[in-house]
Backbone atoms as SQL, in Angstrom:
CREATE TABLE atoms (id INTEGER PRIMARY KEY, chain TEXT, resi INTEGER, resn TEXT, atom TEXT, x REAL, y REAL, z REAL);
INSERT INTO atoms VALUES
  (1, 'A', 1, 'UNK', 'N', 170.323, 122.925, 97.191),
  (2, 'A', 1, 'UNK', 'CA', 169.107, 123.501, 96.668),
  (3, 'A', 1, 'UNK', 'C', 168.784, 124.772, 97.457),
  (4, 'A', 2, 'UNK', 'N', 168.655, 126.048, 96.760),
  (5, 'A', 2, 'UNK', 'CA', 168.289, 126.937, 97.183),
  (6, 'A', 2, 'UNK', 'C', 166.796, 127.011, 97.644),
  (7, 'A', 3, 'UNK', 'N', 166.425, 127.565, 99.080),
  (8, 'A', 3, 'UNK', 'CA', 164.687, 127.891, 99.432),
  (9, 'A', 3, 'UNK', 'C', 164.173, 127.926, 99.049),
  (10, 'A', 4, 'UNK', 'N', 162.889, 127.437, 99.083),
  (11, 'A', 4, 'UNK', 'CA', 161.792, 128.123, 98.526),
  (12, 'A', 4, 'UNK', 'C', 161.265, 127.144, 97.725),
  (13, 'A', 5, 'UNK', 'N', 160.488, 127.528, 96.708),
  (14, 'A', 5, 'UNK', 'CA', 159.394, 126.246, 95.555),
  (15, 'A', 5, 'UNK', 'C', 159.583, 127.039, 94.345),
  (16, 'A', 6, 'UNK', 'N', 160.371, 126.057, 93.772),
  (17, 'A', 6, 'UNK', 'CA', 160.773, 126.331, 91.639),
  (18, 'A', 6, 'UNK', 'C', 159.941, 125.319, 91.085),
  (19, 'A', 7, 'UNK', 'N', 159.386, 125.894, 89.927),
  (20, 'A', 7, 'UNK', 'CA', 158.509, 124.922, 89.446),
  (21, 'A', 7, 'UNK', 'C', 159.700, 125.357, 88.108),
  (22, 'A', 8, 'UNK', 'N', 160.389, 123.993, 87.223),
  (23, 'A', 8, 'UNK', 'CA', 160.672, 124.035, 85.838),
  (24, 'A', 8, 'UNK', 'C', 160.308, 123.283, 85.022),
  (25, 'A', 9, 'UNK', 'N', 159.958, 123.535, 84.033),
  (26, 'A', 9, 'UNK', 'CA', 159.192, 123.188, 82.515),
  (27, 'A', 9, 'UNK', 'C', 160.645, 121.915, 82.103),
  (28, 'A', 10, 'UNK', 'N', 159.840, 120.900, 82.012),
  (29, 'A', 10, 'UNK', 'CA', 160.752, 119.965, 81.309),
  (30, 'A', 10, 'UNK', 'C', 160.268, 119.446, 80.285),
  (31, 'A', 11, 'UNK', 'N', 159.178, 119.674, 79.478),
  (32, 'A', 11, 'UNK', 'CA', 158.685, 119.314, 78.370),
  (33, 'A', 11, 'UNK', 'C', 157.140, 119.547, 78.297),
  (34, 'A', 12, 'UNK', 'N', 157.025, 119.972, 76.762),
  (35, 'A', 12, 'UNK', 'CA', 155.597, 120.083, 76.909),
  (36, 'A', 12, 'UNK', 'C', 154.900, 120.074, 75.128),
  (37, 'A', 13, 'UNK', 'N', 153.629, 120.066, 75.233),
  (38, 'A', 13, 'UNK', 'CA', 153.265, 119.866, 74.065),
  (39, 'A', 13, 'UNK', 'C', 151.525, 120.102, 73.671),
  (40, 'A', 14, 'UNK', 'N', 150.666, 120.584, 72.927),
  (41, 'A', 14, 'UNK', 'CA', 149.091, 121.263, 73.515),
  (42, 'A', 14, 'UNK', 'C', 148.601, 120.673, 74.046),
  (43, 'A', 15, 'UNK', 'N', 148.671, 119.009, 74.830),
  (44, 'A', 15, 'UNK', 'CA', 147.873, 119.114, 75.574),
  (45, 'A', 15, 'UNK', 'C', 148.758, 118.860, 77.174),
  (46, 'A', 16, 'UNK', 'N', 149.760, 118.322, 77.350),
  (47, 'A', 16, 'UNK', 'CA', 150.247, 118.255, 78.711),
  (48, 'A', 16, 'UNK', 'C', 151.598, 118.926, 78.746),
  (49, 'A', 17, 'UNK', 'N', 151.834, 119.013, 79.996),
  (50, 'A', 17, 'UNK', 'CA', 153.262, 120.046, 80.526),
  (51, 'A', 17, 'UNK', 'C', 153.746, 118.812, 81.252),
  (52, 'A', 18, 'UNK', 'N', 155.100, 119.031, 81.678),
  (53, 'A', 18, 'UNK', 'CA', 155.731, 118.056, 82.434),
  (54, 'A', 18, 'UNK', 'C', 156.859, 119.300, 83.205),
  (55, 'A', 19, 'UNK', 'N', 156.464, 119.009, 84.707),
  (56, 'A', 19, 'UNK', 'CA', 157.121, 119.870, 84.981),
  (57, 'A', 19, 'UNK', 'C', 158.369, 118.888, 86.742),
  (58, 'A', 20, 'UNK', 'N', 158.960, 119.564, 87.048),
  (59, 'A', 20, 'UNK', 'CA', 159.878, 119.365, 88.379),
  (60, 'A', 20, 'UNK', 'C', 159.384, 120.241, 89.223),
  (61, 'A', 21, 'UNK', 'N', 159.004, 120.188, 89.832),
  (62, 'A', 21, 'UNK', 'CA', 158.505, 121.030, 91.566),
  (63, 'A', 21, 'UNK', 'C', 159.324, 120.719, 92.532),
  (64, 'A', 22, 'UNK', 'N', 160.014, 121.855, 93.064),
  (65, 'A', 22, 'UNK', 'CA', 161.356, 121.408, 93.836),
  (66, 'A', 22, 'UNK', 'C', 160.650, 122.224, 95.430),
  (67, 'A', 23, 'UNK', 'N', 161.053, 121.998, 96.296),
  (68, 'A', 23, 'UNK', 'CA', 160.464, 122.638, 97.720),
  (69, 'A', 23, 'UNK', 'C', 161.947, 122.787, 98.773),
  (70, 'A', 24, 'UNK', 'N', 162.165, 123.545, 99.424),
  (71, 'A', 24, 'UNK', 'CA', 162.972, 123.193, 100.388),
  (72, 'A', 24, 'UNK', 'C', 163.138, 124.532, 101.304),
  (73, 'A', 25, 'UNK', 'N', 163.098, 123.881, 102.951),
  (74, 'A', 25, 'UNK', 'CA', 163.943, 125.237, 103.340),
  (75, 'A', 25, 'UNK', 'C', 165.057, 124.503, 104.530),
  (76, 'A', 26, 'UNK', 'N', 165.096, 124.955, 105.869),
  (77, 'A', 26, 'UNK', 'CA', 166.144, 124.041, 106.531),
  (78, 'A', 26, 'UNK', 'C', 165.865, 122.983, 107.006),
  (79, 'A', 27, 'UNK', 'N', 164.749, 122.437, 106.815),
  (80, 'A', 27, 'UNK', 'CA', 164.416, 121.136, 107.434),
  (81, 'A', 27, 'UNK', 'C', 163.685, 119.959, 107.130),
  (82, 'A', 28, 'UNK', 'N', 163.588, 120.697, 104.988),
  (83, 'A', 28, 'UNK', 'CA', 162.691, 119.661, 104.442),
  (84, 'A', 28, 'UNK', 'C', 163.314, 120.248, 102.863),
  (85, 'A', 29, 'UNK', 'N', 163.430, 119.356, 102.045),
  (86, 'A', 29, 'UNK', 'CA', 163.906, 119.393, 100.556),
  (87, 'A', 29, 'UNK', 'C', 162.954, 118.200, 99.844),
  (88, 'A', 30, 'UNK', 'N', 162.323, 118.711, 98.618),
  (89, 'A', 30, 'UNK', 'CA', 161.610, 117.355, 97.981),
  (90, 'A', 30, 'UNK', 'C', 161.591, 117.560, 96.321),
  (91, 'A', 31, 'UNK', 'N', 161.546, 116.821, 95.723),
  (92, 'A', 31, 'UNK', 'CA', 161.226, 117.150, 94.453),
  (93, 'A', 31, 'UNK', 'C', 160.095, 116.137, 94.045),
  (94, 'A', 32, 'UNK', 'N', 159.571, 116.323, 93.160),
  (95, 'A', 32, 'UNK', 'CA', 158.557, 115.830, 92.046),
  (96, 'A', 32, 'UNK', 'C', 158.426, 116.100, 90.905),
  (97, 'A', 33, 'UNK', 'N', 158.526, 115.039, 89.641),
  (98, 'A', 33, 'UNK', 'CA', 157.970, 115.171, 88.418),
  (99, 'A', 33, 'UNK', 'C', 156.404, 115.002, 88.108),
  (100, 'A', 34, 'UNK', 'N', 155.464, 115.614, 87.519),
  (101, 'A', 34, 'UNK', 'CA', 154.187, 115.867, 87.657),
  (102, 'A', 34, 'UNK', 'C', 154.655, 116.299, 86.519),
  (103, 'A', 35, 'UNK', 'N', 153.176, 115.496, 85.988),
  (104, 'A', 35, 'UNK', 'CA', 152.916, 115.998, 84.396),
  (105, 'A', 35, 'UNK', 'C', 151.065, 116.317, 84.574),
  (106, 'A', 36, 'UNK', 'N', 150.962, 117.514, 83.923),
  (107, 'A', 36, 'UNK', 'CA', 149.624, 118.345, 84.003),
  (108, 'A', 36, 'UNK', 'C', 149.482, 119.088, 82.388),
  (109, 'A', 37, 'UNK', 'N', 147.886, 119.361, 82.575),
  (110, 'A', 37, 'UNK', 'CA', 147.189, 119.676, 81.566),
  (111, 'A', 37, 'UNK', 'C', 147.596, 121.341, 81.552),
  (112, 'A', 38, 'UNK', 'N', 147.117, 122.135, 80.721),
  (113, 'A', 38, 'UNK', 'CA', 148.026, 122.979, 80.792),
  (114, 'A', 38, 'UNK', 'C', 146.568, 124.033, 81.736),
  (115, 'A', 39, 'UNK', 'N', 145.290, 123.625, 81.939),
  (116, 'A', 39, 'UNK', 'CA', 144.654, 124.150, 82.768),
  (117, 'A', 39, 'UNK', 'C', 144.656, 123.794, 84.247),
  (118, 'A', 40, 'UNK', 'N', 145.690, 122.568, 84.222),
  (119, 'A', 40, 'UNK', 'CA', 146.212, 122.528, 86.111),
  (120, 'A', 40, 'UNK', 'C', 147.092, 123.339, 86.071),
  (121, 'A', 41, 'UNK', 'N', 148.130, 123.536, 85.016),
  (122, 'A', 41, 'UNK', 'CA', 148.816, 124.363, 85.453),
  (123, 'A', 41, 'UNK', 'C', 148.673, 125.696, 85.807),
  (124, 'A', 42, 'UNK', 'N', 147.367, 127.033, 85.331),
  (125, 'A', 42, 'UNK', 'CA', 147.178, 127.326, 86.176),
  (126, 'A', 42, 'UNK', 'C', 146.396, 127.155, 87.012),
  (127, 'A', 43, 'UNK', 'N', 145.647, 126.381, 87.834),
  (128, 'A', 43, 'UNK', 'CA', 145.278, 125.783, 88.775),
  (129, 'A', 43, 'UNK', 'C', 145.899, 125.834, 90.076),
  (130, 'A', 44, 'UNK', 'N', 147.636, 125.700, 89.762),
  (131, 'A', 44, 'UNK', 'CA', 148.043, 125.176, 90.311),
  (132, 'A', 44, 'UNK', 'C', 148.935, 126.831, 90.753),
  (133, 'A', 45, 'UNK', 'N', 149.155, 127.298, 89.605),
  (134, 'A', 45, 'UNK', 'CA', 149.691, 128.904, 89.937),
  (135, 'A', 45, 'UNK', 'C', 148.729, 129.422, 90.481),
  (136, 'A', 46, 'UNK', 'N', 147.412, 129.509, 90.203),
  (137, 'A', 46, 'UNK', 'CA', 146.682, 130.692, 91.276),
  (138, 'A', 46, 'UNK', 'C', 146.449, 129.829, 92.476),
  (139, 'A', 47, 'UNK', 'N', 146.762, 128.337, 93.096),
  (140, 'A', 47, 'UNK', 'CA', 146.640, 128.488, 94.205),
  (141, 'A', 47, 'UNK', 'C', 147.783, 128.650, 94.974),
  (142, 'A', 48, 'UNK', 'N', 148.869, 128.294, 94.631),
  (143, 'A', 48, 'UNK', 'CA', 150.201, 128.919, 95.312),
  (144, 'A', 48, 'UNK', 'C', 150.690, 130.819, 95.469),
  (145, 'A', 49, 'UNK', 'N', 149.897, 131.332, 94.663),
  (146, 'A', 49, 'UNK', 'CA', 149.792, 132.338, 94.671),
  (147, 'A', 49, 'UNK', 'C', 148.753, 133.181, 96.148),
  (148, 'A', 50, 'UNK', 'N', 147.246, 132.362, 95.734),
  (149, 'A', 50, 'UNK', 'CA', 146.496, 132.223, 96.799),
  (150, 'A', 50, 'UNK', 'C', 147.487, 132.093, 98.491),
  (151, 'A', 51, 'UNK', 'N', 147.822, 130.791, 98.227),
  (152, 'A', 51, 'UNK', 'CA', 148.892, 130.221, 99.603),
  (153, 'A', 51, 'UNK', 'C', 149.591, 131.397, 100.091),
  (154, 'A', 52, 'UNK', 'N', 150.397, 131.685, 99.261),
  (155, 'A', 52, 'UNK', 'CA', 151.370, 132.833, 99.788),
  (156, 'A', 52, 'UNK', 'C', 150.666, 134.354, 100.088),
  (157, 'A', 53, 'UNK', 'N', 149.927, 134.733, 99.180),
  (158, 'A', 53, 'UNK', 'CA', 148.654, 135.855, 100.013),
  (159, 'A', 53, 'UNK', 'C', 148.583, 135.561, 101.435),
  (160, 'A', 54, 'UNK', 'N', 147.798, 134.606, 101.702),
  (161, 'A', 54, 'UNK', 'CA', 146.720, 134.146, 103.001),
  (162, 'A', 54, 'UNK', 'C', 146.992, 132.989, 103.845),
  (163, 'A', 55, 'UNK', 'N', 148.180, 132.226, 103.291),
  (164, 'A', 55, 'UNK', 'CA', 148.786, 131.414, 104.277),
  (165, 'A', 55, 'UNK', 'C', 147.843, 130.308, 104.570),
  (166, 'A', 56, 'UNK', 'N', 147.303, 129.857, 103.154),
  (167, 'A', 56, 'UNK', 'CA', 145.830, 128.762, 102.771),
  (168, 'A', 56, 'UNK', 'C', 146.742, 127.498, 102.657),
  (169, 'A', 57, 'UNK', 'N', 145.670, 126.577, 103.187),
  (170, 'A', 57, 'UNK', 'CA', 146.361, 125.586, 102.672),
  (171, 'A', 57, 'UNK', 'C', 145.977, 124.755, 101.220),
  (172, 'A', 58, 'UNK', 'N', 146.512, 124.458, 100.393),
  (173, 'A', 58, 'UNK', 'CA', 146.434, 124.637, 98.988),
  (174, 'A', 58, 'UNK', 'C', 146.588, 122.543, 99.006),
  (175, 'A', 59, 'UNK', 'N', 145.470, 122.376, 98.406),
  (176, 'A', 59, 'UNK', 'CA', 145.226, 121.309, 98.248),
  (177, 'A', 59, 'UNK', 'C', 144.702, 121.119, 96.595),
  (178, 'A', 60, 'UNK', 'N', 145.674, 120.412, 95.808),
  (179, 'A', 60, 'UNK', 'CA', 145.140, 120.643, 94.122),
  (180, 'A', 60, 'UNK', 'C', 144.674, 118.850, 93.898),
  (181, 'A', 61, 'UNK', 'N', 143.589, 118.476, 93.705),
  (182, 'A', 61, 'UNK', 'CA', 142.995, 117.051, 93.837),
  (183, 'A', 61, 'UNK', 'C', 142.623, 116.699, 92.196),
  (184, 'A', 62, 'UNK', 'N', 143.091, 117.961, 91.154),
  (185, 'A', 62, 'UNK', 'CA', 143.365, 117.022, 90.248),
  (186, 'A', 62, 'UNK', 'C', 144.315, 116.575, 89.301),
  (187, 'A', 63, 'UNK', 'N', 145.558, 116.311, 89.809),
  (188, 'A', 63, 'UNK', 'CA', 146.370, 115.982, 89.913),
  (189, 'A', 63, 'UNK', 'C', 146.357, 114.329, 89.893),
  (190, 'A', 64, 'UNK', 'N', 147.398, 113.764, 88.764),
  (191, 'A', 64, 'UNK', 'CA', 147.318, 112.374, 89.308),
  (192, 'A', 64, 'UNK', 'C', 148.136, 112.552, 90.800),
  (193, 'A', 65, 'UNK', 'N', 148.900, 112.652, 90.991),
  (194, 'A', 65, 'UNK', 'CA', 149.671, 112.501, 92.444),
  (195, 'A', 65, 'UNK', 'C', 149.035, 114.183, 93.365),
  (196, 'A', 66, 'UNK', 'N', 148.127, 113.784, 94.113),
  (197, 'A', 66, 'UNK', 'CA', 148.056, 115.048, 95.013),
  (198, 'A', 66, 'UNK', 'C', 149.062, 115.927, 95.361),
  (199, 'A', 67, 'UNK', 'N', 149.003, 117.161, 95.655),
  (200, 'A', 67, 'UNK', 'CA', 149.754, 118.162, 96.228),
  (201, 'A', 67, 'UNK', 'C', 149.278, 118.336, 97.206),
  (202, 'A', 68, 'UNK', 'N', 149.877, 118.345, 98.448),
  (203, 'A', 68, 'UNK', 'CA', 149.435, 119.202, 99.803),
  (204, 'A', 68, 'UNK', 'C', 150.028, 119.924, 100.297),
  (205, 'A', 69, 'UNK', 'N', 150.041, 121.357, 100.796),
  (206, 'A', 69, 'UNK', 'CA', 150.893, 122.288, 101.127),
  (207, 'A', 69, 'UNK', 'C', 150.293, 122.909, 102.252),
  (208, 'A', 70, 'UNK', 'N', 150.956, 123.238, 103.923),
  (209, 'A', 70, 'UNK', 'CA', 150.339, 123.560, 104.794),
  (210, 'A', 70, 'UNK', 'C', 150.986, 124.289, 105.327),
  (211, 'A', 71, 'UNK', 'N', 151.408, 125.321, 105.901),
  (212, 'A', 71, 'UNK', 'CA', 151.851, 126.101, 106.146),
  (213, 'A', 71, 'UNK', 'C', 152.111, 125.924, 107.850),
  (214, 'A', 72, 'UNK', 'N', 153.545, 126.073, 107.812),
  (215, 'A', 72, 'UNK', 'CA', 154.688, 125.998, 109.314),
  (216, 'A', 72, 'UNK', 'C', 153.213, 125.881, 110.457),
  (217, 'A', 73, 'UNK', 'N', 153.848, 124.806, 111.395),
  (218, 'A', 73, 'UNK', 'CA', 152.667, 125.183, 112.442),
  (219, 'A', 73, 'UNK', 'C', 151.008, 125.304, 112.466),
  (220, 'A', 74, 'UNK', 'N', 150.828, 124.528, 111.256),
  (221, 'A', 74, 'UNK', 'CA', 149.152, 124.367, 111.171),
  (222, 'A', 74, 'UNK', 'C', 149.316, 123.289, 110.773),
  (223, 'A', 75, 'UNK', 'N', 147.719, 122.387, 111.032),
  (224, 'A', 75, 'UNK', 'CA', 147.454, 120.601, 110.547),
  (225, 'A', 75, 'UNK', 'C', 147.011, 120.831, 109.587),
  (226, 'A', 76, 'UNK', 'N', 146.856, 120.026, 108.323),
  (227, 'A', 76, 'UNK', 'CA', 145.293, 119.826, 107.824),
  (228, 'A', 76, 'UNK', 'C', 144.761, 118.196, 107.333);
């Protein structure tokens, strides 16, 4: 798996998306299937977007399965 965080579309339909969220760099690889409304989805793009700006930690709570994302060397 190449670096970094791919989000791909594995099905969808007007009211939910189903997507794979893949993460990895040298010392951590994960995937998840998450299925979202199509207003988490962006939810979920402007806060990873946010993240990578300002180095936030991006917490999306509506989500059935939480996301937490914290950036190298910080708690939350």
């Amino acid at each position: 798996m190449e670096n970094g965080i791919h989000l791909e579309v594995i099905w969808f339909d007007q009211d939910v998306i189903e997507i794979v969220l893949s993460c990895s760099n040298e010392r951590f690889s994960g995937q998840a299937e998450i299925y979202l409304s199509h207003a988490d989805l962006l939810e979920l793009a402007n806060g990873l977007r946010d993240f990578l700006r300002a180095s936030a930690t991006l917490v999306t709570s509506s989500l059935a399965h939480s996301i937490r994302v914290t950036p190298t060397g910080e708690s939350g």
